[in-house]
C-alpha positions as CSV (number, residue, x, y, z in Angstrom):
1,X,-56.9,-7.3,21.7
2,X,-55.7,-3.8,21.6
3,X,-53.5,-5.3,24.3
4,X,-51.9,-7.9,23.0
5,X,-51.0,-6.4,20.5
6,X,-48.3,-4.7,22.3
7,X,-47.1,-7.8,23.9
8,X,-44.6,-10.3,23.0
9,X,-43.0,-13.0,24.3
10,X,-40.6,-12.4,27.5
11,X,-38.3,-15.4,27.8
12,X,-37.4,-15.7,24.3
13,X,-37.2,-12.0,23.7
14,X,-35.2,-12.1,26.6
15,X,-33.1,-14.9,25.4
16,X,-32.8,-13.6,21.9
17,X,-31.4,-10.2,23.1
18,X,-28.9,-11.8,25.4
19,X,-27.2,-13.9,22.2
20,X,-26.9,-10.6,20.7
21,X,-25.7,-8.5,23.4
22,X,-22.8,-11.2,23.9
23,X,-22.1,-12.1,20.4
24,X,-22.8,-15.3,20.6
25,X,-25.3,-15.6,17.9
26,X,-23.6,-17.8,15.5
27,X,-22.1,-20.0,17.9
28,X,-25.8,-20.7,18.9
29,X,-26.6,-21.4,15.6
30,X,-23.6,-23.7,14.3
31,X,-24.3,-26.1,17.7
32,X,-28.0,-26.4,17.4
33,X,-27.8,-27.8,13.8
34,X,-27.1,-30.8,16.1
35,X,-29.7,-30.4,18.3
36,X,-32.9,-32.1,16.7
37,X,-34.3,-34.7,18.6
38,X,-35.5,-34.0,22.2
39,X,-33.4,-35.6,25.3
40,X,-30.3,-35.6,23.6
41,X,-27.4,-34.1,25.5
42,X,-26.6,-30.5,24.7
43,X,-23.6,-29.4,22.9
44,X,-20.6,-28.6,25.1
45,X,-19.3,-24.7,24.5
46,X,-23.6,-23.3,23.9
47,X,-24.4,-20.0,25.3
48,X,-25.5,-20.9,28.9
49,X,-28.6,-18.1,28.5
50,X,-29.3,-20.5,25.3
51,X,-28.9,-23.8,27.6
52,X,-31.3,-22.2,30.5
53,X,-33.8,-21.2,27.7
54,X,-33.6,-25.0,26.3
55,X,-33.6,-26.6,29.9
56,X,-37.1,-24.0,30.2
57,X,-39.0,-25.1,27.3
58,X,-37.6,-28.7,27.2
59,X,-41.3,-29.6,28.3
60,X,-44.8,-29.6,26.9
61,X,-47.3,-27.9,29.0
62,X,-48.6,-29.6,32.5
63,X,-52.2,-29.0,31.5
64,X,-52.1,-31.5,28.4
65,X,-54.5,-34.2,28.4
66,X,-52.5,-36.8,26.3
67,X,-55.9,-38.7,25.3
68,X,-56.8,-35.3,23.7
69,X,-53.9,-35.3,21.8
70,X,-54.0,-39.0,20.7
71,X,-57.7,-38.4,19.2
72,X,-55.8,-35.2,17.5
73,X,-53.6,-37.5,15.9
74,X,-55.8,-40.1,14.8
75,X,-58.1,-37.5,13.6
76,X,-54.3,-36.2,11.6
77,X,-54.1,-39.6,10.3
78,X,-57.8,-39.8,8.9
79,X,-57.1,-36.5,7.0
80,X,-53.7,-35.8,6.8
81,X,-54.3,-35.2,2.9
82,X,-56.8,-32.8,3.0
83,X,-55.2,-30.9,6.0
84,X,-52.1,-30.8,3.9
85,X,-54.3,-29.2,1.3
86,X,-56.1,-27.0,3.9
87,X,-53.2,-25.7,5.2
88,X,-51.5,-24.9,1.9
89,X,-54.8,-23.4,-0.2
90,X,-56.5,-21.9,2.5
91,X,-54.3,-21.5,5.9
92,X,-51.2,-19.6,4.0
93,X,-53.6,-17.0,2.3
94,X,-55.7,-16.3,5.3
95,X,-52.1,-15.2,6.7
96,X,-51.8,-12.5,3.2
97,X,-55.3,-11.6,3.6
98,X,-54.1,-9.4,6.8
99,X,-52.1,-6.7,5.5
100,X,-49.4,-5.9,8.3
101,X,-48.9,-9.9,8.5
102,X,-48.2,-9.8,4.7
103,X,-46.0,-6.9,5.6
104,X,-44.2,-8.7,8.1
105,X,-43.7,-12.2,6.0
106,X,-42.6,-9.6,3.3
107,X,-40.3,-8.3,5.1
108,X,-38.8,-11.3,6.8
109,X,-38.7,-14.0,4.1
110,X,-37.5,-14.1,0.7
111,X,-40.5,-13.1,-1.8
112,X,-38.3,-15.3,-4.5
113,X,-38.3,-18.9,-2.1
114,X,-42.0,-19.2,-0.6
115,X,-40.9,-23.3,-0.5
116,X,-39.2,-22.4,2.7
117,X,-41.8,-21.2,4.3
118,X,-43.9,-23.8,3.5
119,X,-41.5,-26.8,3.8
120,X,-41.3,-25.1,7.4
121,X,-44.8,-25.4,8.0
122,X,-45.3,-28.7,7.0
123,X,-42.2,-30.1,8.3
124,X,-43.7,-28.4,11.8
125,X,-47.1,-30.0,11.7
126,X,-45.5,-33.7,10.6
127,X,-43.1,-33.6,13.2
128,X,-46.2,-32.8,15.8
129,X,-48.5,-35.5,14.6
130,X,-46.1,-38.2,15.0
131,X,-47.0,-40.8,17.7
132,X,-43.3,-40.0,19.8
133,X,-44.1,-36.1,19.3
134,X,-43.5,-35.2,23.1
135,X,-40.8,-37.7,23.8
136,X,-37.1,-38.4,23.8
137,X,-35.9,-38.8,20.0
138,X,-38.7,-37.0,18.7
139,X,-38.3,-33.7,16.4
140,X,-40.9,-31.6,17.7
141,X,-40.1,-30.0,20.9
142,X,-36.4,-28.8,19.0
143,X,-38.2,-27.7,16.3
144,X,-40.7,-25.5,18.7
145,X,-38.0,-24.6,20.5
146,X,-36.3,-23.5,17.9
147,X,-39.6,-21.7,15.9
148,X,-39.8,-19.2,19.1
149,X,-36.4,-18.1,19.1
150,X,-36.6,-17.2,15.5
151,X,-40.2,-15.1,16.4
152,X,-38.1,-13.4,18.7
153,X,-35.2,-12.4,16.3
154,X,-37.3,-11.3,13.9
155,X,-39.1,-8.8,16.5
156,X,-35.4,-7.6,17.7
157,X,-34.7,-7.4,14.0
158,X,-37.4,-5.6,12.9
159,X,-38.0,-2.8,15.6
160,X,-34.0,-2.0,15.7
161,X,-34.0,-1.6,12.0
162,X,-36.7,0.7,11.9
163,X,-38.3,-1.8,9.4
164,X,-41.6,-1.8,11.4
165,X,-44.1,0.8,12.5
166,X,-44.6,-0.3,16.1
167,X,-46.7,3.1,16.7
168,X,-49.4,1.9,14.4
169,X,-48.7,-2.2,14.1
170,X,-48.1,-3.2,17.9
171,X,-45.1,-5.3,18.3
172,X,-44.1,-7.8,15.2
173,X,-45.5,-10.8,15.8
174,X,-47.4,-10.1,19.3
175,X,-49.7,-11.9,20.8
176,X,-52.5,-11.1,18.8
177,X,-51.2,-12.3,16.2
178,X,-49.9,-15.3,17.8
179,X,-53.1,-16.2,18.4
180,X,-54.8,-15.3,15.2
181,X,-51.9,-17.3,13.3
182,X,-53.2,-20.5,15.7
183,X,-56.7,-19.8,14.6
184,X,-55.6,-20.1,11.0
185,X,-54.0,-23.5,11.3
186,X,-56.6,-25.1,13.3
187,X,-59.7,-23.7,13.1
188,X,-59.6,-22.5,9.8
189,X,-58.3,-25.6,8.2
190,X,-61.4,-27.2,9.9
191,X,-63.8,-24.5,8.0
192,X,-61.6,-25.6,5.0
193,X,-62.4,-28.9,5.6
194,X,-65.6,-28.2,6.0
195,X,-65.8,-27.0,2.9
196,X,-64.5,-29.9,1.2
197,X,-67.3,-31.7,2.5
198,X,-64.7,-33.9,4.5
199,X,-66.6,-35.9,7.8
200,X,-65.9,-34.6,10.7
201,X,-67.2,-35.5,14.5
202,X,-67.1,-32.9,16.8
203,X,-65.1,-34.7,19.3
204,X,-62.1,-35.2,16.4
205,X,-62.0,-31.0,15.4
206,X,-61.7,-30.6,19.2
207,X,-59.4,-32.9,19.8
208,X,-57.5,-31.1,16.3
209,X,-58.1,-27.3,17.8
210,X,-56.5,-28.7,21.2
211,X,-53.7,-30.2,19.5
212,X,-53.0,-26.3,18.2
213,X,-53.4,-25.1,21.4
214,X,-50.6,-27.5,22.9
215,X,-48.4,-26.1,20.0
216,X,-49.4,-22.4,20.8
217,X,-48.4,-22.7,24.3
218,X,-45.0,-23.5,23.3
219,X,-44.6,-21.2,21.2
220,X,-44.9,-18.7,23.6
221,X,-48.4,-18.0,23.7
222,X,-50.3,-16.3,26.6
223,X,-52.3,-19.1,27.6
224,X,-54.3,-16.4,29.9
225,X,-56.3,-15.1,26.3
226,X,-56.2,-18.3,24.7
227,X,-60.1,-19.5,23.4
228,X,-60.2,-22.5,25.4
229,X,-62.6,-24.4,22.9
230,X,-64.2,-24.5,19.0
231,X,-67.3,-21.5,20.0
232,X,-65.0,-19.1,21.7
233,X,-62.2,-19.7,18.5
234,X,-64.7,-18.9,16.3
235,X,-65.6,-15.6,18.1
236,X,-61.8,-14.8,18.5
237,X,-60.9,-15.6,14.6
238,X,-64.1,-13.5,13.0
239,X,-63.1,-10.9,15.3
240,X,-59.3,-10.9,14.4
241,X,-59.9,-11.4,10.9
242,X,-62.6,-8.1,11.0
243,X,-60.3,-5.9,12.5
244,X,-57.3,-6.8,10.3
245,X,-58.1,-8.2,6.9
246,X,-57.9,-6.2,3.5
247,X,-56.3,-5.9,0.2
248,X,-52.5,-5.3,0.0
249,X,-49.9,-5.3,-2.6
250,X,-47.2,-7.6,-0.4
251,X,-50.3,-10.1,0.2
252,X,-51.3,-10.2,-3.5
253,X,-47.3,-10.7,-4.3
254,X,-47.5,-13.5,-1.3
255,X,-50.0,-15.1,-3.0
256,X,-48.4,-15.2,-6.5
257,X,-45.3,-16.3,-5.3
258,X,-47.5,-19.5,-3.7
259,X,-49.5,-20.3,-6.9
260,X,-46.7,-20.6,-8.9
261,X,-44.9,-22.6,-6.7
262,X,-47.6,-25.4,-6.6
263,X,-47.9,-25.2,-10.2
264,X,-43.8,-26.3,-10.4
265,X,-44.9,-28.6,-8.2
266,X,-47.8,-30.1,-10.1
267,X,-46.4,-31.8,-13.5
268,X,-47.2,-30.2,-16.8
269,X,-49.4,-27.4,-17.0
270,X,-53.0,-28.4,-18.0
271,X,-53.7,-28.4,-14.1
272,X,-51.9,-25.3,-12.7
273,X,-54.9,-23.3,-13.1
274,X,-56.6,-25.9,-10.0
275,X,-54.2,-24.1,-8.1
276,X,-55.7,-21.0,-8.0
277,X,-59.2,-22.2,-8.2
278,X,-58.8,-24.2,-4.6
279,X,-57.4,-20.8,-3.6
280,X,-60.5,-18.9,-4.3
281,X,-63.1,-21.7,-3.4
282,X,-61.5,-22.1,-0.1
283,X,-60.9,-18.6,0.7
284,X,-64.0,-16.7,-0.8
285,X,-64.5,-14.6,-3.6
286,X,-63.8,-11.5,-2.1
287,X,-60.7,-12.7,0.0
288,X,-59.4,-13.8,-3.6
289,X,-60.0,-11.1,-5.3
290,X,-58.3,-9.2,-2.7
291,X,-55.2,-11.5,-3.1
292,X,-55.7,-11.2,-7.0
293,X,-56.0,-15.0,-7.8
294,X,-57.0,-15.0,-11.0
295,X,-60.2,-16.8,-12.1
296,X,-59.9,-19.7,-14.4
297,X,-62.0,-22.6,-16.4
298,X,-61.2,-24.4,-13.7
299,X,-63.1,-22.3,-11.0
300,X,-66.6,-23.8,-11.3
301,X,-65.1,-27.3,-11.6
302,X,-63.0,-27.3,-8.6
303,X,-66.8,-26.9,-6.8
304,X,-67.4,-30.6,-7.6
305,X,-64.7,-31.3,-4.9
306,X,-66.8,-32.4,-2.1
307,X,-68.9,-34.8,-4.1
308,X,-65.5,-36.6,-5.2
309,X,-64.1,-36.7,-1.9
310,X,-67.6,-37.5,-0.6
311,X,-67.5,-40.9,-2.5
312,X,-63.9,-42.0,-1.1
313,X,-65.0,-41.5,2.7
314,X,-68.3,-43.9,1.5
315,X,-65.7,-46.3,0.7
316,X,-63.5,-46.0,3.8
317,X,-66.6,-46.0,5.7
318,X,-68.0,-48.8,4.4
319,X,-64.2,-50.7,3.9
320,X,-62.0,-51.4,6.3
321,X,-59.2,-52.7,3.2
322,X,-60.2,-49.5,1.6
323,X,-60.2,-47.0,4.7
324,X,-56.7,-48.9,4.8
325,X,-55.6,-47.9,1.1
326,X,-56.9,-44.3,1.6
327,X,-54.7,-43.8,4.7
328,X,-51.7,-44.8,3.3
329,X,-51.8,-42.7,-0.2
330,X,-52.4,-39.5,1.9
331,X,-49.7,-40.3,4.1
332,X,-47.7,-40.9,0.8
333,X,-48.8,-37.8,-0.7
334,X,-48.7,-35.5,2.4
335,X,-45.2,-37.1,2.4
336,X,-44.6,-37.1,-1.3
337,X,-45.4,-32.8,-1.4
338,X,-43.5,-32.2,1.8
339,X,-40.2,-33.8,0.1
340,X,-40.8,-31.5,-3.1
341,X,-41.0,-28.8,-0.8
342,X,-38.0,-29.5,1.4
343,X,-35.9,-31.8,-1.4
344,X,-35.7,-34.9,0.9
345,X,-33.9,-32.6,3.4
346,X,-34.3,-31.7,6.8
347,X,-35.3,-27.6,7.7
348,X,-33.2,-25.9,10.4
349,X,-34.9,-23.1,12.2
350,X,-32.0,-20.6,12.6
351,X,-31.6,-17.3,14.6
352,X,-31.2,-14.6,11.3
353,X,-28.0,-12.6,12.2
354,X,-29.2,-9.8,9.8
355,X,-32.5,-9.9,8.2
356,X,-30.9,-7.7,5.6
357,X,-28.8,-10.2,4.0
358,X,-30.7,-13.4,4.9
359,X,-34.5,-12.1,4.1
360,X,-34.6,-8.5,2.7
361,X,-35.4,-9.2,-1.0
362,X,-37.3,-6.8,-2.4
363,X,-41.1,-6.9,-2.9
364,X,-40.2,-6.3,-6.8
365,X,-37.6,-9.6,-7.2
366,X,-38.2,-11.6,-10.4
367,X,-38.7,-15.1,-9.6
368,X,-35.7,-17.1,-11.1
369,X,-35.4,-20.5,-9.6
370,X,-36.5,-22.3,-6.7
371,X,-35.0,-22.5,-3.0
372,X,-32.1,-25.1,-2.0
373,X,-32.2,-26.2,1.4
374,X,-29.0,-26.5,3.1
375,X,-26.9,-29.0,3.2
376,X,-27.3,-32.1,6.1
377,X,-25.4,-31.5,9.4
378,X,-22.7,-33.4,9.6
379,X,-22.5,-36.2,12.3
380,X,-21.3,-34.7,15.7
């Protein structure tokens, strides 16, 4: 582990530096706002480093065992809800529970607009659960595609700046933590899951972990240190999060920043303090207190959670009209907080020319309004 954490990610490092070396960042940028569906014809005048890189990753894996990833989807389907929740109220703070990861989201996105960052996330995990993921038209392979690239930028930006202590941290973004981020969207939504008291078989977290592992791969992920299945994950995550988690003043700022963007996003105010209640019931006391989510009246309620939810899988069980009805309102309210995230619009994963300008707002910023996405690309 010591290992990868010196290690990166060599063809879109690679790629990255090549844009920058020729200038040719921003023309990258302005022609793949119309790249976003996969098989459509590249734009004439891109950076031919950029079109090689493209042609490259164009692909999923050869290893992937599409009925795998079907079950993954289903198994998306069943839950998308409460792996909407899991990801928000348990995934995102596991992230601010490591210190030099807090340091780096501090560092690389605005403290004042957490939205993006989440918009991004959810957008990411939408666009991979979709039936079409992996084939022409579909939004997923651009957007991973895209996702690496920006890894990579922010690793040229960060050790060129002298923004990061490589000496002590490893490489921004290595491979450890490439890996450790994948165990916190899969297998630690599962445990979140879990914890909701959510039914799970065995054969659908699989199939959920593997779907994570399809996305790590093209992301740039050594596929050589990879946990292949749900016991060696769960030796890789403890370990990870042992070596690396703690207390940290950019985590507990993370983590502020969150809360009070779900309680914008949850009308009036007698339920904000839920917010911060799942937090700590999902993450652990001592992982909370660490972020400094403060306790509330709403702490040892939020507890009865898995008896609630227990009673709406005994009537999809038990109800095929009902299993029905429950499927569609979480796909309307996954949906429904994904477009008061992202305002209806769609997220462009960009190459930052300078972090400074784009992402450098200090630890200290006020929080004054929320973030605007930008505007729709105009038709080609």
């Amino acid at each position: 582990m010591d290992a990868l954490r010196q290690a990166g990610d060599e063809l879109a490092d690679a790629t990255v530096d090549t844009l920058f070396e020729r200038g040719e960042v921003g023309t990258f940028n302005t022609l793949m706002r119309y790249v976003s569906t996969a098989g459509a014809p590249l734009p004439d005048g891109l950076p031919e480093v950029a079109r090689e890189y493209l042609h490259a990753t164009s692909h999923p894996p050869s290893w992937v065992d599409w009925e795998e990833m079907e079950r993954a989807r289903l198994f998306f389907i069943d839950n998308n809800v409460h792996i909407s929740t899991a990801l928000s109220f348990a995934s995102m703070p596991a992230c601010y529970v490591v210190p030099h990861v807090a340091k780096l989201l501090s560092a690389t996105h605005s403290l004042n607009y957490p939205s993006k960052r989440m918009a991004e996330t959810g957008q990411f995990t939408v666009y991979l659960m979709q039936p079409d993921a992996f084939e022409a038209g579909s939004r997923f392979i651009p957007a991973a595609q895209k996702v690496r690239l920006l890894h990579a930028s922010i690793r040229r930006h960060l050790r060129r700046a002298g923004r990061w202590d490589t000496e002590n941290l490893g490489t921004p973004i290595c491979q450890e933590d490439m890996i450790g981020g994948q165990m916190m969207f899969s297998l630690q939504v599962l445990d979140a899951l879990h914890r909701l008291g959510i039914h799970m078989s065995t054969e659908g977290a699989q199939a959920y972990y593997y779907a994570w592992r399809v996305v790590g791969a093209m992301l740039g992920v050594d596929q050589a240190h990879v946990p292949q299945d749900l016991d060696s994950a769960r030796d890789f995550s403890d370990l990870y999060m042992t070596r690396h988690m703690g207390p940290s003043e950019e985590g507990a700022h993370l983590t502020r920043q969150l809360i009070d963007l779900y309680e914008e996003v949850v009308p009036g105010t007698f339920f904000d303090p839920v917010v911060g209640a799942l937090i700590r019931y999902l993450i652990g006391d001592t992982c909370a207190d660490w972020l400094r989510v403060p306790r509330g009246p709403w702490d040892t309620a939020v507890k009865a959670a898995p008896t609630l939810l227990a009673v709406l899988e005994t009537i999809e069980d038990r109800s095929p009209l009902g299993a029905w009805a429950l499927d569609r309102l979480g796909h309307l309210t996954t949906r429904l907080e994904l477009s008061s995230l992202t305002r209806g619009r769609v997220m462009h994963y960009a190459i930052p020319e300078e972090l400074k300008e784009d992402y450098g707002v200090a630890s200290t910023a006020a929080r004054t309004k929320r973030w605007t996405p930008p505007p729709p690309a105009a038709a080609p």
